[in-house]
N, CA and C atoms as an extended XYZ file, in Angstrom:
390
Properties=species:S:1:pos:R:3:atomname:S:1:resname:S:1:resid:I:1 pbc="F F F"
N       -28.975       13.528        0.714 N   UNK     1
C       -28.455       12.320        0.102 CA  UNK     1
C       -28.124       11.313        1.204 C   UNK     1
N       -28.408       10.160        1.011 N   UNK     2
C       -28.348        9.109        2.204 CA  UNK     2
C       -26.749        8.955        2.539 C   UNK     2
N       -26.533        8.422        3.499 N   UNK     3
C       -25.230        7.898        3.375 CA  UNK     3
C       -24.938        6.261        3.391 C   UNK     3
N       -24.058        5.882        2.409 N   UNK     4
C       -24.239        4.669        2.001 CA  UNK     4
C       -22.844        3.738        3.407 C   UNK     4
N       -22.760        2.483        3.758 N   UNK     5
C       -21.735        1.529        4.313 CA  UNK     5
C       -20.481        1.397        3.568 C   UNK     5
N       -19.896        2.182        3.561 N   UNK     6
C       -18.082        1.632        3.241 CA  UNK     6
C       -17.908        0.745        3.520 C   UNK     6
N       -16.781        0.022        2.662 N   UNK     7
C       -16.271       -1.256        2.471 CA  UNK     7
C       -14.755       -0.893        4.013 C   UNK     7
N       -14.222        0.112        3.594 N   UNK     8
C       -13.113        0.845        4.049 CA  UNK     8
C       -13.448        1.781        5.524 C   UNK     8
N       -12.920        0.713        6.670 N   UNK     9
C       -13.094        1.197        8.022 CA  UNK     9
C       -12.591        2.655        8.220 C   UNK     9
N       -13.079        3.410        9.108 N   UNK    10
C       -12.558        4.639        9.387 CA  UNK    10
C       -11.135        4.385       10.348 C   UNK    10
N       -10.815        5.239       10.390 N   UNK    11
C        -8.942        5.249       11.839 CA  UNK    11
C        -9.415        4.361       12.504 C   UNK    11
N       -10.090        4.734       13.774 N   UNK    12
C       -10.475        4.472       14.437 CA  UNK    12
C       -10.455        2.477       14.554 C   UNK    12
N       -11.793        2.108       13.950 N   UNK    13
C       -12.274        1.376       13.680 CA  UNK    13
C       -11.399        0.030       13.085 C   UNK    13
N       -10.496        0.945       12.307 N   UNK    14
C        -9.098       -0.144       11.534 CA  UNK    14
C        -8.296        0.116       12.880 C   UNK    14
N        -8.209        0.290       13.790 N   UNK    15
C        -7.340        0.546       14.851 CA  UNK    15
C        -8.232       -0.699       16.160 C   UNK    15
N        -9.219       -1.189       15.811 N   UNK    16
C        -9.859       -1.953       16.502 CA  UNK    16
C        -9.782       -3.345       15.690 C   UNK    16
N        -9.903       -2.960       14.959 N   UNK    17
C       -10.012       -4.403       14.022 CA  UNK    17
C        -8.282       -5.426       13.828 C   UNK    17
N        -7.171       -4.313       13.834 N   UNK    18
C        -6.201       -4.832       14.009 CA  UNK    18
C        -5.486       -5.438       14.736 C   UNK    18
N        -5.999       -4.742       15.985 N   UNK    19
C        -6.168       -5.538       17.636 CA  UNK    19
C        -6.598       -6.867       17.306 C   UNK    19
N        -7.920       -7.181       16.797 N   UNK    20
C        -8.351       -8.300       16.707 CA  UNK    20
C        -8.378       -9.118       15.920 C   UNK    20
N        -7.428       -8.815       14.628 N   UNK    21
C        -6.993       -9.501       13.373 CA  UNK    21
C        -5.291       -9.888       14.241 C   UNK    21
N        -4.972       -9.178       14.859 N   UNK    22
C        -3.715       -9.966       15.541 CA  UNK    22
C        -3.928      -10.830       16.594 C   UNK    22
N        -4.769      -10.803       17.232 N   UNK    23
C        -5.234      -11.451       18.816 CA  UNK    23
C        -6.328      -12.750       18.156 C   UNK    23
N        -6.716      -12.631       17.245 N   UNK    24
C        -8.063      -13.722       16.616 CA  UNK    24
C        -9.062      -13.249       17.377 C   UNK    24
N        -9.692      -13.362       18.998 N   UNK    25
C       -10.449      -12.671       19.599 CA  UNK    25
C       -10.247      -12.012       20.861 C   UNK    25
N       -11.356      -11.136       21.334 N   UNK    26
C       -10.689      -10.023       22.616 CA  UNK    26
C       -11.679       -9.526       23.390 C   UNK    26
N       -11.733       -8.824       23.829 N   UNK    27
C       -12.654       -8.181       24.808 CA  UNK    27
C       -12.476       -6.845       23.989 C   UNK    27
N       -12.926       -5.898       25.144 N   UNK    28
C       -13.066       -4.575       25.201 CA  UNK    28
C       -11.724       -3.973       25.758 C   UNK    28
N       -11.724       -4.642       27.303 N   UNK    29
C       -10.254       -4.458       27.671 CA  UNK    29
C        -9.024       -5.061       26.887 C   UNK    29
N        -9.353       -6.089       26.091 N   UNK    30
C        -8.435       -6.697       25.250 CA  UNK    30
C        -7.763       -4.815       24.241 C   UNK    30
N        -8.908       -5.301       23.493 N   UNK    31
C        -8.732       -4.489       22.493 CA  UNK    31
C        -8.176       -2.680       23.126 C   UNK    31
N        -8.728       -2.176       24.304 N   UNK    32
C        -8.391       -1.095       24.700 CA  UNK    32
C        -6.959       -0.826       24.999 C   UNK    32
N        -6.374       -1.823       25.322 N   UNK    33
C        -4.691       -2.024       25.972 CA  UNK    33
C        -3.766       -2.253       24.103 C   UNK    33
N        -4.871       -2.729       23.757 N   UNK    34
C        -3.842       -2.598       22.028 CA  UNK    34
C        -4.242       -1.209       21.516 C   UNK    34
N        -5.178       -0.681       21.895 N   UNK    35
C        -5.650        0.794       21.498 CA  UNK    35
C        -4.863        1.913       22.186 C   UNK    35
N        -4.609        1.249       23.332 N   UNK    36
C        -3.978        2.858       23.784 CA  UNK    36
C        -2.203        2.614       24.130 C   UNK    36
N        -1.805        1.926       23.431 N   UNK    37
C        -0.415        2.217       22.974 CA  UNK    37
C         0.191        3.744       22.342 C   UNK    37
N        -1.051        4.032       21.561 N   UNK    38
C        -1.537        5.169       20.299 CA  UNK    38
C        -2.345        6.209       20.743 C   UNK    38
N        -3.420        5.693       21.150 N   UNK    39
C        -4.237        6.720       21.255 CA  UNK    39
C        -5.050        6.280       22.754 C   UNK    39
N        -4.817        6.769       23.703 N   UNK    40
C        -5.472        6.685       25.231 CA  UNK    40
C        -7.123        6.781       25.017 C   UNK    40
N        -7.720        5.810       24.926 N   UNK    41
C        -9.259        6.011       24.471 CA  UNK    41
C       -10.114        5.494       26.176 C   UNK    41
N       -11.358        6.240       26.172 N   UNK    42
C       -12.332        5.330       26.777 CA  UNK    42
C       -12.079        4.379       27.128 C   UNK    42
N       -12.684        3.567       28.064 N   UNK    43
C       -13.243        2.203       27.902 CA  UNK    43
C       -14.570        2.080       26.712 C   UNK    43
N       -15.447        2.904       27.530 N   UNK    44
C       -16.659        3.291       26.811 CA  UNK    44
C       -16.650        3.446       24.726 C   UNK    44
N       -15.446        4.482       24.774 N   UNK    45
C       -15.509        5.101       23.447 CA  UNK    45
C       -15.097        3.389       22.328 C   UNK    45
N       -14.104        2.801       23.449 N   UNK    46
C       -13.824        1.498       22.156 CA  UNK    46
C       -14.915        0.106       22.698 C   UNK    46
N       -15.678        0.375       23.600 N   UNK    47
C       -17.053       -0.618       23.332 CA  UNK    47
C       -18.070       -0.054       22.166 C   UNK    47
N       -18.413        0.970       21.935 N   UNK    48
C       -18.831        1.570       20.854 CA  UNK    48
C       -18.956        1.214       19.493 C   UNK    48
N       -17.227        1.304       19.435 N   UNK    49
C       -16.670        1.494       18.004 CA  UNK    49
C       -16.834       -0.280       18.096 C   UNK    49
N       -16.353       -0.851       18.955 N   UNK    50
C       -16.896       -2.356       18.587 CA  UNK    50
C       -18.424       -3.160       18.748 C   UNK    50
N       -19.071       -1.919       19.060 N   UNK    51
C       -20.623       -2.450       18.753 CA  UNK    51
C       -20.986       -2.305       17.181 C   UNK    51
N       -20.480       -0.571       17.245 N   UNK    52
C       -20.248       -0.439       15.675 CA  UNK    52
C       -20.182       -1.577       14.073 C   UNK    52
N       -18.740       -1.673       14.447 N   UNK    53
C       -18.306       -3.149       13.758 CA  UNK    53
C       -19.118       -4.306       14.149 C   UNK    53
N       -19.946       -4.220       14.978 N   UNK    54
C       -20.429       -6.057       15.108 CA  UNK    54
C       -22.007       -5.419       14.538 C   UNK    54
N       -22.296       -4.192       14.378 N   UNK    55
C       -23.636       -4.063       13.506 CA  UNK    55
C       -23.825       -3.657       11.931 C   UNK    55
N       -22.159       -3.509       12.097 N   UNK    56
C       -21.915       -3.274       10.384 CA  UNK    56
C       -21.607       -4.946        9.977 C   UNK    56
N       -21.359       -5.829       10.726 N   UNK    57
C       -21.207       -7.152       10.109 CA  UNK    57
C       -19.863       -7.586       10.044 C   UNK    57
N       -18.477       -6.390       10.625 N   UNK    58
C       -17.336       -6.723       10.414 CA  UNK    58
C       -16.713       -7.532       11.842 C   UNK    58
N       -17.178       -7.999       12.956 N   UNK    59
C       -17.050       -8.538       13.616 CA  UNK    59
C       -18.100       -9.509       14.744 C   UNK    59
N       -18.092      -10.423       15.104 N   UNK    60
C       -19.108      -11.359       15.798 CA  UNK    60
C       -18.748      -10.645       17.470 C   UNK    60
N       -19.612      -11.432       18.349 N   UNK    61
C       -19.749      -10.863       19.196 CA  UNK    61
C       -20.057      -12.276       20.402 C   UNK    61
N       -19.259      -12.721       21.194 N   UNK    62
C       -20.289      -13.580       22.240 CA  UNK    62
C       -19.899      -13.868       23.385 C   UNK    62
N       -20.903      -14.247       24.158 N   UNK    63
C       -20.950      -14.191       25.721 CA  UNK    63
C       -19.614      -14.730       26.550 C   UNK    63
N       -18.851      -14.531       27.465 N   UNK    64
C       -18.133      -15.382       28.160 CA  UNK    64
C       -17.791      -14.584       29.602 C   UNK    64
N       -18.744      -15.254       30.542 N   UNK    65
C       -18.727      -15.140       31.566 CA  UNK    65
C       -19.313      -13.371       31.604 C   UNK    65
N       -18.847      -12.331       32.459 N   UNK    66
C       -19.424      -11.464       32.273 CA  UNK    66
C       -19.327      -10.639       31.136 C   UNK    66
N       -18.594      -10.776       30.244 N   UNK    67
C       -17.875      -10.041       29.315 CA  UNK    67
C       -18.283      -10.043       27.691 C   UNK    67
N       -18.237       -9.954       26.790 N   UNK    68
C       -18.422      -10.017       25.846 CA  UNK    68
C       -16.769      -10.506       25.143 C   UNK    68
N       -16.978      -11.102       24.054 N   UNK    69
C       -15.393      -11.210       23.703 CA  UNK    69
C       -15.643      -10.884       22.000 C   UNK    69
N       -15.225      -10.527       21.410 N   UNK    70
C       -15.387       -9.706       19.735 CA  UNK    70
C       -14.337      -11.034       19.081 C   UNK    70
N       -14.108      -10.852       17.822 N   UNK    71
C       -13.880      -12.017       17.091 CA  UNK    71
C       -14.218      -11.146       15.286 C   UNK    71
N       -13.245      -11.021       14.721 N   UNK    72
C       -13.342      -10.577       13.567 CA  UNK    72
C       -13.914      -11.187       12.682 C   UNK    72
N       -14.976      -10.498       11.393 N   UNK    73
C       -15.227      -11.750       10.658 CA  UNK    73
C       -15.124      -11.249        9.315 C   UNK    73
N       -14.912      -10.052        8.890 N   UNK    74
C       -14.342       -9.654        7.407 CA  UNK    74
C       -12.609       -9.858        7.655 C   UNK    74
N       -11.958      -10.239        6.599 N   UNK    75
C       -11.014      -10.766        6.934 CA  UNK    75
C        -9.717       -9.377        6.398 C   UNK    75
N        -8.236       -9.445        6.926 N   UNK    76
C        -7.411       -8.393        6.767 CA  UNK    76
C        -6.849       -8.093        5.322 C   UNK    76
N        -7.453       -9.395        4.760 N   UNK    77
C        -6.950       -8.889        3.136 CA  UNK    77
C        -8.483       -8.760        2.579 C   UNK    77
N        -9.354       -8.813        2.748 N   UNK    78
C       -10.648       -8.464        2.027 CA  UNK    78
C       -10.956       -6.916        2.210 C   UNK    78
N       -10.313       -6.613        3.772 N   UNK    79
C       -10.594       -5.073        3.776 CA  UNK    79
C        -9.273       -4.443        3.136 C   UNK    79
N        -8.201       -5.082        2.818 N   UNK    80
C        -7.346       -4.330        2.072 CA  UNK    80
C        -7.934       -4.449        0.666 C   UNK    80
N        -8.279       -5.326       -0.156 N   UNK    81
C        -8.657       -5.015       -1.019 CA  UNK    81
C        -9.524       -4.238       -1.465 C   UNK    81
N       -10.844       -3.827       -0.839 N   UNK    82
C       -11.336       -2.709       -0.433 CA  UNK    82
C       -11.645       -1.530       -0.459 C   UNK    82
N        -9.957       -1.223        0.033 N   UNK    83
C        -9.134        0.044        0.512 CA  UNK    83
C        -8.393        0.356       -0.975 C   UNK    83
N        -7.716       -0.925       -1.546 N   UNK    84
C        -7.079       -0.410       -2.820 CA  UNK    84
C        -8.184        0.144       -3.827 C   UNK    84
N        -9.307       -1.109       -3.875 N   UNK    85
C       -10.636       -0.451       -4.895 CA  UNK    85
C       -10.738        0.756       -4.509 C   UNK    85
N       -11.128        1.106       -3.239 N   UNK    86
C       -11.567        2.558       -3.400 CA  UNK    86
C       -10.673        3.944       -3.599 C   UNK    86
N        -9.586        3.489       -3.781 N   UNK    87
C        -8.243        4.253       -3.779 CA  UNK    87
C        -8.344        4.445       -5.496 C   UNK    87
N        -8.071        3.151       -6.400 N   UNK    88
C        -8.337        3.169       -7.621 CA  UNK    88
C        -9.419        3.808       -7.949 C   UNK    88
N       -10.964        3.582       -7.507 N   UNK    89
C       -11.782        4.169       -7.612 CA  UNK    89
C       -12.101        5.517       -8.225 C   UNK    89
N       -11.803        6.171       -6.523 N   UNK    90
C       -11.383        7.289       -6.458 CA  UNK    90
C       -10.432        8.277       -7.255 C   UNK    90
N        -8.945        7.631       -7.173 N   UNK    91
C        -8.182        8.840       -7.656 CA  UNK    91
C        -7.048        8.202       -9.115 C   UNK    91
N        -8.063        7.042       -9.491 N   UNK    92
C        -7.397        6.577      -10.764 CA  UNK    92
C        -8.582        6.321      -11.447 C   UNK    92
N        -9.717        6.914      -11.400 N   UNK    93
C       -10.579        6.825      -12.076 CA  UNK    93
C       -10.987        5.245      -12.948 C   UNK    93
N       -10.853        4.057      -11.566 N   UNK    94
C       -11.152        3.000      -11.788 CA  UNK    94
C       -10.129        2.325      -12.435 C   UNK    94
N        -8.764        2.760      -12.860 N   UNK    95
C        -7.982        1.743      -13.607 CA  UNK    95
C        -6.828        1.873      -13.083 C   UNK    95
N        -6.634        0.438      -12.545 N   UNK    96
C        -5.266       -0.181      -12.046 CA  UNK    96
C        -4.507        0.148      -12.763 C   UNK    96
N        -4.080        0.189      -13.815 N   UNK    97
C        -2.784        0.610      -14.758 CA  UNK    97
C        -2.536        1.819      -14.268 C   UNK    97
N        -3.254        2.968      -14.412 N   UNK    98
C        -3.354        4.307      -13.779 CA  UNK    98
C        -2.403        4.295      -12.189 C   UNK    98
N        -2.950        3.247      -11.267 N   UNK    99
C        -2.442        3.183      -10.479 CA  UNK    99
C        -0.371        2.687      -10.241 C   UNK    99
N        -0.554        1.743      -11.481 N   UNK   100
C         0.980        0.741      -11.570 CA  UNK   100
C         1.510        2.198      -12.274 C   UNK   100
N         1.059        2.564      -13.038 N   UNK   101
C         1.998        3.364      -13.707 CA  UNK   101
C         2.414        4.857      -12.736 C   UNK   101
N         1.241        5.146      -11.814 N   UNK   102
C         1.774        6.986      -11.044 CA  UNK   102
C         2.894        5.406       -9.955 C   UNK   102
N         2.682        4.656       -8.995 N   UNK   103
C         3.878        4.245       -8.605 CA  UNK   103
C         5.323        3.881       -9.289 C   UNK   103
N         5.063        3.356      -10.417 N   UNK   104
C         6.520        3.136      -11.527 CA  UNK   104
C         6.943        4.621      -11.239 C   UNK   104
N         6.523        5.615      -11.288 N   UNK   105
C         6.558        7.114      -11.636 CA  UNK   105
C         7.384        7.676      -10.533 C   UNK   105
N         6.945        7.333       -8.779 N   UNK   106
C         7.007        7.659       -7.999 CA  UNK   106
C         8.424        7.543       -7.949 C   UNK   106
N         8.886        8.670       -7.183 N   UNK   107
C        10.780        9.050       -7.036 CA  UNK   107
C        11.355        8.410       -5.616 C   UNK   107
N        12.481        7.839       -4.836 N   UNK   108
C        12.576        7.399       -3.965 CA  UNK   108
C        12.448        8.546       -2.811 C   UNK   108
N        13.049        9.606       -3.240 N   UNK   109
C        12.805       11.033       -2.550 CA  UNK   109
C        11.233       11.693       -2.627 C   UNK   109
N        10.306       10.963       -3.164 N   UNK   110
C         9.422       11.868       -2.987 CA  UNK   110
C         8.722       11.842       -1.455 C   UNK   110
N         8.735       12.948       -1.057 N   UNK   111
C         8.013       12.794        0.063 CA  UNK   111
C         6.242       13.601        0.223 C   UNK   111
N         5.413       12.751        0.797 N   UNK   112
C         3.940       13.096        1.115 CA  UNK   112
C         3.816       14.544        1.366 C   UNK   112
N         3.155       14.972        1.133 N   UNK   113
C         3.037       16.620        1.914 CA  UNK   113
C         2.334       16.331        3.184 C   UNK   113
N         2.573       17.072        4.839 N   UNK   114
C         2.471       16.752        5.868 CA  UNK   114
C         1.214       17.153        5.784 C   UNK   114
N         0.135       16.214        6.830 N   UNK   115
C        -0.997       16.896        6.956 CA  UNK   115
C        -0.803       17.959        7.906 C   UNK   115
N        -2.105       18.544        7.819 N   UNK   116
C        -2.713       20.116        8.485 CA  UNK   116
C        -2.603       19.599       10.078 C   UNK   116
N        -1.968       20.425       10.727 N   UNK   117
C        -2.213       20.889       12.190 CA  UNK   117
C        -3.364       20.223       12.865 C   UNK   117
N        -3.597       19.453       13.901 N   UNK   118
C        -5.127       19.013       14.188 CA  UNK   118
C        -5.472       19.848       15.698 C   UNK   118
N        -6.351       20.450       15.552 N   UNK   119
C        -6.712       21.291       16.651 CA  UNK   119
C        -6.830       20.414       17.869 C   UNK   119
N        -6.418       20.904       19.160 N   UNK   120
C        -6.319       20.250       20.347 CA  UNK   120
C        -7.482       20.718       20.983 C   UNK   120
N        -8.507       20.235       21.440 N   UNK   121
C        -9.683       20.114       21.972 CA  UNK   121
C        -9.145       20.309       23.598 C   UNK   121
N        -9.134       20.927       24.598 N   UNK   122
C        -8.788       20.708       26.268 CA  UNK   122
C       -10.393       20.602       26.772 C   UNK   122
N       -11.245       20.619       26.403 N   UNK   123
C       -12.763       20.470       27.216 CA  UNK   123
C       -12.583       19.727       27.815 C   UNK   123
N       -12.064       17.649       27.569 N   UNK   124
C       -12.174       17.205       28.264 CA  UNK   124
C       -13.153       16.136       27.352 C   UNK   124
N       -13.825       16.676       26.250 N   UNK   125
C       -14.819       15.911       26.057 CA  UNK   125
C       -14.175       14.705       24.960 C   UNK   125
N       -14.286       13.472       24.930 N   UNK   126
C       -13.737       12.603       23.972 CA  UNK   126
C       -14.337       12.802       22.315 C   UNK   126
N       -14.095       13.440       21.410 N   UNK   127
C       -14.746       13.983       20.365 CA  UNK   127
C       -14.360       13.082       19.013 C   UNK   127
N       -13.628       11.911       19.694 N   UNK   128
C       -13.463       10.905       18.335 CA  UNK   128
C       -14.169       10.317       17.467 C   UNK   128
N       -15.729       10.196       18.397 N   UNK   129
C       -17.115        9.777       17.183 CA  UNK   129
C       -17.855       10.713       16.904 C   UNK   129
N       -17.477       12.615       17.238 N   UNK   130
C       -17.972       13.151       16.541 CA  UNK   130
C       -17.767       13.435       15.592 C   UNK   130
């Protein structure tokens, strides 16, 4: 079965784009110094993920001096909306009411169940785009 373009960026990727939805535009090093507040990445691994985005269409791309500088061009509420469709989609079986009504529902104490343990990799090898 093919795999189809999400509307809805992966971690990663929303972790690049926010860099540059706050900054308007950036580099690589731009964006890497807002990236590794969080997560200590590449240089390499976040030129990638922003070639990525500039061939999926979610960001422009252009020359200045030696560098490249990125520049967002789907905007931070179009990919939130998006994110809610596919949320509704998904786990309200397409209807917003479904959705208003499990939050009306929701308790101030309820809390998320924690995710699973994430295995620590020591190779060495950066395994974030595998």
């Amino acid at each position: 079965m093919p795999r189809t373009a999400r509307d809805v960026p992966p971690p990663l990727e929303l972790m690049c784009l926010n860099a540059l939805w706050s900054a308007g535009e950036g580099s690589v090093k731009d964006v890497r110094a807002v990236v590794a507040a969080t997560r200590p990445l590449a240089y390499t691994t976040i030129m990638t993920v922003l070639e990525r985005l500039v061939r999926k269409g979610k960001l422009s791309r252009r020359k200045s001096g030696r560098a490249f500088l990125y520049a967002p061009q789907a905007s931070r509420d179009a990919t939130r909306r998006a994110a809610v469709r596919e949320l509704v989609d998904g786990f309200f079986d397409g209807s917003e009411d479904e959705l208003r009504h499990f939050l009306s529902e929701a308790q101030p104490g309820d809390v998320p169940a924690a995710a699973p343990p994430r295995m620590e990799i020591s190779s060495g090898i950066d395994t974030t785009l595998l």
